[in-house]
TITOR-166313 format. One record per residue (C-alpha): residue number from 1; residue in three letters; chain; x, y, z. Coordinates in Angstrom, 1 decimal. Layout:
<nodes>
     n   res   chain       px       py       pz
   NUM   ALA       A        X        Y        Z
...
</nodes>
This chain:
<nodes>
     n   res   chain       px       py       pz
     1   UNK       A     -4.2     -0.2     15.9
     2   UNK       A     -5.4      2.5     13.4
     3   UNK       A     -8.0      1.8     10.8
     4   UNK       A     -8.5      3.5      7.5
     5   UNK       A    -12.3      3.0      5.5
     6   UNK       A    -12.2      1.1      1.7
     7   UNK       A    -13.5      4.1     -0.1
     8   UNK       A    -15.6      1.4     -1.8
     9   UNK       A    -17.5     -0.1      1.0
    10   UNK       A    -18.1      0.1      4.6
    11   UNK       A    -15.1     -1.9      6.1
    12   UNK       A    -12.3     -0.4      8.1
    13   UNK       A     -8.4     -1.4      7.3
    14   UNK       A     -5.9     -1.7      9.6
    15   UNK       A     -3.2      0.8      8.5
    16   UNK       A     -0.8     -2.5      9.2
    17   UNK       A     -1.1     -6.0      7.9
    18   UNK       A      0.3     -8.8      7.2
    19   UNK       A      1.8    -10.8      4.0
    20   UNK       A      2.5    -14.4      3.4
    21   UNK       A      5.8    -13.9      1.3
    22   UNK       A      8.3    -16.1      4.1
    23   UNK       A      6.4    -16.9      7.0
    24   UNK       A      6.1    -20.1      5.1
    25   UNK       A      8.9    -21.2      5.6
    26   UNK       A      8.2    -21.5      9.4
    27   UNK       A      6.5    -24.8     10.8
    28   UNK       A      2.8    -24.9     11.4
    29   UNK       A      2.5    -23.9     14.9
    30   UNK       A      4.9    -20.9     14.5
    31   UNK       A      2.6    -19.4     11.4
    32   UNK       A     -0.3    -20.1     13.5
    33   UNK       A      1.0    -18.3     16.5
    34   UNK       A      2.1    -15.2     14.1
    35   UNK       A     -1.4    -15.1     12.7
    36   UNK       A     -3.5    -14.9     15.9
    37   UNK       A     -0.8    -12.1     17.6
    38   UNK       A     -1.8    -10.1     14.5
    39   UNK       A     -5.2    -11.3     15.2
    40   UNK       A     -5.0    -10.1     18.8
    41   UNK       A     -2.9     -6.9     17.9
    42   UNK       A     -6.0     -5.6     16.1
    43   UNK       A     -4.6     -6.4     12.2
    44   UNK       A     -7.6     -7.6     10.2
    45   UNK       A     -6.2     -7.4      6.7
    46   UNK       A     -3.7    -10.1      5.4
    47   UNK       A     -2.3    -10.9      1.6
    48   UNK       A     -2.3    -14.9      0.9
    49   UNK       A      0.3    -14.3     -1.9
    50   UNK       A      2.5    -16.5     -0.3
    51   UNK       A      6.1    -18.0     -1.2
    52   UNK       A      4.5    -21.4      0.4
    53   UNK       A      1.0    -23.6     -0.2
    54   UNK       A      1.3    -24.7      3.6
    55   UNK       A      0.4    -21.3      4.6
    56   UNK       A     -3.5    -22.1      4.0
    57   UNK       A     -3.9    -24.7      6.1
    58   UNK       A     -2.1    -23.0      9.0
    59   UNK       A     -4.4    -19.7      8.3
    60   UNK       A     -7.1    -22.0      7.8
    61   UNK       A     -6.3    -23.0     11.4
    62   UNK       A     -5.4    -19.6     13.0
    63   UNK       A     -9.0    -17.9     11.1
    64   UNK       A    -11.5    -20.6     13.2
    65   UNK       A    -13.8    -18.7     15.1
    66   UNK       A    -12.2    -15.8     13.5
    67   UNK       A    -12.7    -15.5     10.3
    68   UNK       A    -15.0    -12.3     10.2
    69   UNK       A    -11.9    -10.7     12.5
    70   UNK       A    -10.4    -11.2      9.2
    71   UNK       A    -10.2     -9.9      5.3
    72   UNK       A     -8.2    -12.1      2.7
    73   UNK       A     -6.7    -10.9     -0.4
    74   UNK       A     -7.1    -14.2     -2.3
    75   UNK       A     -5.1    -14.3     -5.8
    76   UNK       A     -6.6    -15.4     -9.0
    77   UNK       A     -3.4    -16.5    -11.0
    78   UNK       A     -1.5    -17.9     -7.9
    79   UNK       A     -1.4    -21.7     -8.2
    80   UNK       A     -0.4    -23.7     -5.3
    81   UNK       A     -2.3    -27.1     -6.1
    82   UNK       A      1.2    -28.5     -6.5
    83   UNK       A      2.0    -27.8     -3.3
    84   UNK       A      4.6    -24.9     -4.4
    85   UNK       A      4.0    -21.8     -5.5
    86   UNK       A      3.0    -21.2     -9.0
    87   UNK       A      2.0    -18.5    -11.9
    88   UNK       A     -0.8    -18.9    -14.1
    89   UNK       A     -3.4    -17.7    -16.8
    90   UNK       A     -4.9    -20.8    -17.7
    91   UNK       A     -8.6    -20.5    -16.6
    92   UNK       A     -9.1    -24.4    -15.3
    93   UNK       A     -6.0    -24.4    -13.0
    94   UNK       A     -7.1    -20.8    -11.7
    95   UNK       A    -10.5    -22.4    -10.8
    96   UNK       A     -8.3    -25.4     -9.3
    97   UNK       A     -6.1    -23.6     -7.1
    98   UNK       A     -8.9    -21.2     -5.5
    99   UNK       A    -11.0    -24.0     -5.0
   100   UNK       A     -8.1    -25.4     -3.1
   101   UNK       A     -7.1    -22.1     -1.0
   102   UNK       A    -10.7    -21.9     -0.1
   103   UNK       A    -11.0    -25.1      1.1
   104   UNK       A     -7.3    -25.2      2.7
   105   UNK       A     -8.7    -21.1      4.7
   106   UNK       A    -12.1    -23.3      5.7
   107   UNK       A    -13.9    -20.3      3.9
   108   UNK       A    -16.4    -20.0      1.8
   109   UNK       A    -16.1    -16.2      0.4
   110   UNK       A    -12.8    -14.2     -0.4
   111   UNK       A    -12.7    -10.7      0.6
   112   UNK       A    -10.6     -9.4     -2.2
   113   UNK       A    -10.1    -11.4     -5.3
   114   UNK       A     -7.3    -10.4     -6.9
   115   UNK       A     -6.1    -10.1    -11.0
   116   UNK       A     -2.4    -11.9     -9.3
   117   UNK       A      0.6    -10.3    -10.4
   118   UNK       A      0.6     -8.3    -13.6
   119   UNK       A      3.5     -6.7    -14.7
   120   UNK       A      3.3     -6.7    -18.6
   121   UNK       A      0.2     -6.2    -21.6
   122   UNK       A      0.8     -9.5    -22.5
   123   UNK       A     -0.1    -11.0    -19.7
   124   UNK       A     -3.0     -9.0    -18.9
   125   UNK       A     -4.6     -9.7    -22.5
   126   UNK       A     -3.7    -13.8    -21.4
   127   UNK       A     -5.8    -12.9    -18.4
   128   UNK       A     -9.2    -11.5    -20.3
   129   UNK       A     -8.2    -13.5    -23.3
   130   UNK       A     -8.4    -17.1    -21.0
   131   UNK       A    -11.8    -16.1    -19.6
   132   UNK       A     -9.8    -15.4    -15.9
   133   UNK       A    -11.0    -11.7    -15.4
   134   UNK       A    -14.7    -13.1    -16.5
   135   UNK       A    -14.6    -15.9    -13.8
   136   UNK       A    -13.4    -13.6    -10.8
   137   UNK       A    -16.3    -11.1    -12.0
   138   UNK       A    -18.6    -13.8    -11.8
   139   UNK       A    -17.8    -14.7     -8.7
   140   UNK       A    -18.0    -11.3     -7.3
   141   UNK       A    -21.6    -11.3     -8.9
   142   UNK       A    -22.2    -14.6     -6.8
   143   UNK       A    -21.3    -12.4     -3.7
   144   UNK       A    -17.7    -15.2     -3.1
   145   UNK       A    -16.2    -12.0     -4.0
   146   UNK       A    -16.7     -9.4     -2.0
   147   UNK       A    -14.4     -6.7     -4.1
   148   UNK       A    -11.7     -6.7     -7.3
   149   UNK       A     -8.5     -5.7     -6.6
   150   UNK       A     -5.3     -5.9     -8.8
   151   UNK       A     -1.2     -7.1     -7.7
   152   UNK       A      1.3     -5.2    -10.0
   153   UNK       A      4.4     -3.4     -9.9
   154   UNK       A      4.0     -1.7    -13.3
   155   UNK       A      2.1      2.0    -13.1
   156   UNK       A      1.4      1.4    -16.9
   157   UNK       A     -1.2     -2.2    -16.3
   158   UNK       A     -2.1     -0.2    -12.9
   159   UNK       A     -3.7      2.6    -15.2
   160   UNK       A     -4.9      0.4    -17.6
   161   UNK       A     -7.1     -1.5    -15.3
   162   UNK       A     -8.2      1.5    -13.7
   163   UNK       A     -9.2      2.2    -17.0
   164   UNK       A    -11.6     -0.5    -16.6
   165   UNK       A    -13.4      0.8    -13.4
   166   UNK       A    -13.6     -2.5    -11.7
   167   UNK       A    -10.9     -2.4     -8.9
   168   UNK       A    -11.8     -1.6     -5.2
   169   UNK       A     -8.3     -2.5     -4.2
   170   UNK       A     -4.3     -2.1     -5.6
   171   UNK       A     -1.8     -3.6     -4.2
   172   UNK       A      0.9     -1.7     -5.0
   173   UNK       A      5.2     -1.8     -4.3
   174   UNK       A      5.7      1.5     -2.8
   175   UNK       A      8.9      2.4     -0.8
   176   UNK       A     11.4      5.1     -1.0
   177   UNK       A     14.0      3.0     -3.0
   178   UNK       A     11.5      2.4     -6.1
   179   UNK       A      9.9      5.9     -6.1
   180   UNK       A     13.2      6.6     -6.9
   181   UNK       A     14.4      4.6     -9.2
   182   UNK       A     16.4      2.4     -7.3
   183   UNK       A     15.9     -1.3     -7.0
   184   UNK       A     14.5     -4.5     -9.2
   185   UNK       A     10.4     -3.0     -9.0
   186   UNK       A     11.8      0.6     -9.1
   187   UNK       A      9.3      0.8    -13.0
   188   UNK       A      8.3      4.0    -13.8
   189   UNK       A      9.3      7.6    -13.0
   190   UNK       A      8.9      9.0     -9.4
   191   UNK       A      6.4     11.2    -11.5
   192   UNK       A      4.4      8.7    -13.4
   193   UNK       A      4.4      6.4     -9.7
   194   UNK       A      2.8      9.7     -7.8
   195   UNK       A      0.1     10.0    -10.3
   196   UNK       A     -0.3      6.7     -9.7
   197   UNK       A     -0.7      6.8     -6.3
   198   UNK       A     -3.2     10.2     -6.4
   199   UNK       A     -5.4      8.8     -9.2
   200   UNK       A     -6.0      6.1     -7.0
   201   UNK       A     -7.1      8.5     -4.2
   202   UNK       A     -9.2     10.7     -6.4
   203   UNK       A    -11.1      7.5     -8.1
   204   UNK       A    -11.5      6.0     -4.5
   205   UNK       A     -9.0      2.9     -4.9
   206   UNK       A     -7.8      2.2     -2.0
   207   UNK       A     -4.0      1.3     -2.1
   208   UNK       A     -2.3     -2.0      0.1
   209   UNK       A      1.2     -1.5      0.1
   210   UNK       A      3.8     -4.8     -0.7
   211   UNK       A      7.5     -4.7     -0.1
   212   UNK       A      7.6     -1.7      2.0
   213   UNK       A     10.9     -2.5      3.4
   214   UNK       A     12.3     -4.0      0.2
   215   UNK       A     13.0     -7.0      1.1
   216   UNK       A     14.7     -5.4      4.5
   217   UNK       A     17.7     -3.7      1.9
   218   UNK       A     16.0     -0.1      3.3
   219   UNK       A     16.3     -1.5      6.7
   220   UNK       A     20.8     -2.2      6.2
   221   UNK       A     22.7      0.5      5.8
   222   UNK       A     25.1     -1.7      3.9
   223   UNK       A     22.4     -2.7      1.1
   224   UNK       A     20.4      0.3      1.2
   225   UNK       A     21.2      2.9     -1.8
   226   UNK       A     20.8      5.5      0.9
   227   UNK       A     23.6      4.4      2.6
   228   UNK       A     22.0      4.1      5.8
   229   UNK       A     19.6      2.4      7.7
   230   UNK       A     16.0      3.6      7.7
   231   UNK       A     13.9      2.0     10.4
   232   UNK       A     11.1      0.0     10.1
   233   UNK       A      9.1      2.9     11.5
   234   UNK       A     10.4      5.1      8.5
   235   UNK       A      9.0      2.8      6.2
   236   UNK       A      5.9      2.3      6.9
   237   UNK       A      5.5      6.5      7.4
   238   UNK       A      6.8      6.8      4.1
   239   UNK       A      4.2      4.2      2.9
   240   UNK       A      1.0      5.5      4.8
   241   UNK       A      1.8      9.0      3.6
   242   UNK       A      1.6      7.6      0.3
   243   UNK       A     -2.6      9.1     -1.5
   244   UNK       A     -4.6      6.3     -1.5
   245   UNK       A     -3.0      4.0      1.0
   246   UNK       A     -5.2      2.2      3.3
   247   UNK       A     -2.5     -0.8      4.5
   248   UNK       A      1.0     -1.5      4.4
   249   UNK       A      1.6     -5.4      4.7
   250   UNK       A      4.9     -6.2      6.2
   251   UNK       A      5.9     -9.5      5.3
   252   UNK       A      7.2    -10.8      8.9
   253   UNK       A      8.5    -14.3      8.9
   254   UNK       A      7.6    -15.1     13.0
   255   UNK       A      6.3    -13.5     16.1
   256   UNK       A      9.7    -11.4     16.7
   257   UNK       A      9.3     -9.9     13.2
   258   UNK       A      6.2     -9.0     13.7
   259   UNK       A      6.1     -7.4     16.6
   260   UNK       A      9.1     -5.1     15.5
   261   UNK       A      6.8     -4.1     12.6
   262   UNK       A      4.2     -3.7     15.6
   263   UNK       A      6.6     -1.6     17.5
   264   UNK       A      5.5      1.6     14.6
   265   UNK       A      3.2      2.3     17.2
   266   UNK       A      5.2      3.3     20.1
   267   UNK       A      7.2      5.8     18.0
   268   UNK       A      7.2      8.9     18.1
   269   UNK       A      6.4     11.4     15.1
   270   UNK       A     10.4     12.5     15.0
   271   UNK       A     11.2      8.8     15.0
   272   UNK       A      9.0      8.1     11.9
   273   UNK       A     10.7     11.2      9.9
   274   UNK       A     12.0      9.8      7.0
   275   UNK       A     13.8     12.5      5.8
   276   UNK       A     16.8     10.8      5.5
   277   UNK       A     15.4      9.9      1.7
   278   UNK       A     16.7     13.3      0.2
   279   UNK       A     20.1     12.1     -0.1
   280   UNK       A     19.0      9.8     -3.0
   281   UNK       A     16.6     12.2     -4.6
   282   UNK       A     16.4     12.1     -8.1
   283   UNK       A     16.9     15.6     -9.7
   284   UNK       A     13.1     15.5    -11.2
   285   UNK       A     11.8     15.6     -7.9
   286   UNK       A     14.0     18.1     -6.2
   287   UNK       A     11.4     21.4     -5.0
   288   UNK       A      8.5     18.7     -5.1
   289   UNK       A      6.9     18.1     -1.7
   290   UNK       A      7.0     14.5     -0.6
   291   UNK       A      4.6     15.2      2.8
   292   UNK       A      7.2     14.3      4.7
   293   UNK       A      6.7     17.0      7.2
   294   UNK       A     10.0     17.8      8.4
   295   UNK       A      9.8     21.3      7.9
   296   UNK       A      7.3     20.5     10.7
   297   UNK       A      6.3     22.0     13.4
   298   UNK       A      5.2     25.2     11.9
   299   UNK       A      5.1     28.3     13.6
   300   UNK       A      1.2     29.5     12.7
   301   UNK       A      0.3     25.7     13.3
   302   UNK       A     -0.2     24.9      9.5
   303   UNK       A     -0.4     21.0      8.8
   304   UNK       A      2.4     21.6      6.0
   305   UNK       A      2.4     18.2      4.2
   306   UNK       A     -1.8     18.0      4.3
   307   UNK       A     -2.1     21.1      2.7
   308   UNK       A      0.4     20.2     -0.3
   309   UNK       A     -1.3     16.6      0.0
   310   UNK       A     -5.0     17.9     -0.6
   311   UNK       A     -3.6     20.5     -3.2
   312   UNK       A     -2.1     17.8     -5.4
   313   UNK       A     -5.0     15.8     -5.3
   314   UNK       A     -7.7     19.0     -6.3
   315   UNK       A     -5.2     20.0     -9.2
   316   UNK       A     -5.4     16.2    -10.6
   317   UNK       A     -9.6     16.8    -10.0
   318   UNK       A    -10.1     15.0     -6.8
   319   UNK       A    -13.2     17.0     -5.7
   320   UNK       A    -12.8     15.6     -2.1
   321   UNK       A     -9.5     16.8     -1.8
   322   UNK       A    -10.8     20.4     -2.5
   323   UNK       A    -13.5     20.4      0.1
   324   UNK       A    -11.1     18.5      2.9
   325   UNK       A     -9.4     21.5      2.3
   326   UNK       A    -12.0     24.2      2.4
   327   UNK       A    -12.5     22.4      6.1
   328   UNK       A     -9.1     22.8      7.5
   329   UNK       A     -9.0     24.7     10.5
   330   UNK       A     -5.6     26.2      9.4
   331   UNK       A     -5.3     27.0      5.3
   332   UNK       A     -2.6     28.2      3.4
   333   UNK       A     -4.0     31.8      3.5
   334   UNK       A     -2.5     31.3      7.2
   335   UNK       A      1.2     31.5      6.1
   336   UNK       A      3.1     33.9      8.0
   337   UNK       A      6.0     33.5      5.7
   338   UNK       A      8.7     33.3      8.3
   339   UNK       A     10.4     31.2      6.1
   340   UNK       A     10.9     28.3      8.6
   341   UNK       A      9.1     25.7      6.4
   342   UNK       A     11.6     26.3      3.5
   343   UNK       A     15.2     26.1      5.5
   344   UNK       A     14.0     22.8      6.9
   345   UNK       A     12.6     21.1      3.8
   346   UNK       A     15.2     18.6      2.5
   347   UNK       A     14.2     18.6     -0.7
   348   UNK       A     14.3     22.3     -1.6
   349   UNK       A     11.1     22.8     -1.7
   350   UNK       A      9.9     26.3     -1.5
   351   UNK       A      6.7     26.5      0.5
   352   UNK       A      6.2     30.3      1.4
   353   UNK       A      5.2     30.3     -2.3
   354   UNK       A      3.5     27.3     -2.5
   355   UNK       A      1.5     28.1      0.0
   356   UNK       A      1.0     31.3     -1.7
   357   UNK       A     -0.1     29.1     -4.9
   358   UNK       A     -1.9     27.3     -2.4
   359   UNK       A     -3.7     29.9     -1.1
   360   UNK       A     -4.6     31.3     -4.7
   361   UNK       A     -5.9     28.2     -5.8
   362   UNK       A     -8.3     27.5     -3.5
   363   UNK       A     -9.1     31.3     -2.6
   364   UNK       A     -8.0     31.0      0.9
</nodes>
């Protein structure tokens, strides 16, 4: 397993984990078997969102004598005191339902409360207006809380509570199909979704990625808008690659599932080239660098897709991103400009003169 650090505290993310969206639907033994394999896989992050209220008590289960092993993102809008899933903003049945998850996990703290599911103003002003974002602040104050994170799909609410300077966390829908306009969650430009995506890295947010397989329509070449299969692998490159991304959480519905998601692991680097995205590209972001590095390898041994990574973030004012690159072993000023880098790049890109933008930039 690889671990990424929460800019905004000490802990260290697995780069996979796990949702609850259908392994609900499994019987309690099987969720609890899929829960400690991720356990025992090294995966210590894990969304609660689920489809299903019986996926608590089989967590709750799974967690016993391994809960620190674990971090929750526990929703603050998700009501499953029915015994179903459920959507809500009014402040009594928020209390209800967390109560109930909390005592369904056999917890006593949440790791990352999250602002559940916002996708329009409306219902973000029902949320302050109800009290709900004053009761999860409170409870971060009584240390319950450990951070404040925030489920949307929309980059406009994303901004808007990042406007607010209270999130640690986003959990975010990012895969190939809605960058690029394709798909139900496909809201906002593949501009306005990469600003997203950087601001988040330049503020220190740190990013968990839902639906990175779309609902596995990216993973059949009959459903997917590209027309072919992308693996799994693919995926969750595309996703990690992603500023700001500390997890992606595939959604696996048993043991089998999970260990194909696992599987990311044993590929190789050509395997996890997900290149096969430019047939769909939208003509706004043709000659705009995606760090995709398949104009890798590169013949003076420049890192490519960093270099454009860390100079998109320093134009946008992420002073981090300017001195990661004032540390590279291998700058821009390196370019040989054999011209290998732009015959390889499927989306047109030209990078001999980006990295001679690069280069200028920076001043090496």
């Amino acid at each position: 397993m690889e671990y990424r650090k929460l800019p905004h505290g000490e802990e260290k993310i697995s780069v996979i984990g796990m949702g609850s969206s259908v392994i609900g639907e499994q019987p309690e033994k099987d969720i609890i078997e899929t829960v400690q394999l991720a356990l025992d896989s090294g995966i210590n992050f894990f969304d609660m969102a689920g489809g299903h209220a019986s996926v608590f008590s089989a967590y709750g289960k799974a967690l016993e004598g391994r809960r620190q092993n674990a971090m929750l993102q526990v929703h603050f809008g998700a009501d499953y005191i029915t015994g179903a899933y459920g959507w809500t903003t009014n402040l009594d049945t928020v209390k209800k339902s967390v109560e109930w998850q909390l005592e369904k996990l056999k917890t006593d703290y949440i790791d990352f409360g999250f602002i559940h599911c916002i996708d329009e103003e409306a219902d973000l002003i029902a949320y302050e207006k109800n009290s709900i974002l004053n009761y999860l602040m409170d409870m971060k104050e009584q240390d319950v809380v450990k951070h404040i994170g925030l489920s949307t799909h929309a980059p406009v609410i994303a901004n808007k509570v990042l406007d607010m300077n209270i999130l640690d966390m986003l959990m975010f829908s990012i895969n190939p199909m809605y960058d690029y306009g394709e798909g139900d969650y496909a809201i906002g430009s593949d501009g306005e979704r990469q600003r997203l995506y950087r601001r988040c890295e330049k503020e220190s947010v740190g990013i968990s990625v839902m639906k990175p397989f779309n609902a596995g329509q990216l993973l059949d070449a009959k459903q997917s808008p590209f027309h072919a299969a992308m693996t799994t692998a693919q995926c969750i490159q595309y996703a990690l690659d992603k500023p700001g991304v500390m997890t992606v959480l595939g959604g696996p519905g048993n043991v089998k599932q999970l260990k194909e998601i696992l599987s990311y692991f044993d590929t190789t680097k050509e395997e996890r080239n997900y290149s096969i995205i430019s047939r769909l590209t939208p003509d706004e972001s043709i000659g705009k660098c995606v760090y995709c590095k398949h104009c890798h390898p590169c013949p003076a041994n420049i890192d490519i897709g960093l270099i454009n990574k860390y100079y998109d973030l320093a134009v946008q004012g992420d002073i981090l991103a300017k001195e990661h690159y004032m540390t590279l072993e291998k700058t821009a000023a390196d370019c040989i400009r054999c011209g290998h880098c732009n015959r390889r790049c499927p989306f047109k890109v030209m990078q001999m003169e980006r990295m001679n933008e690069i280069k200028n930039y920076f001043g090496k």
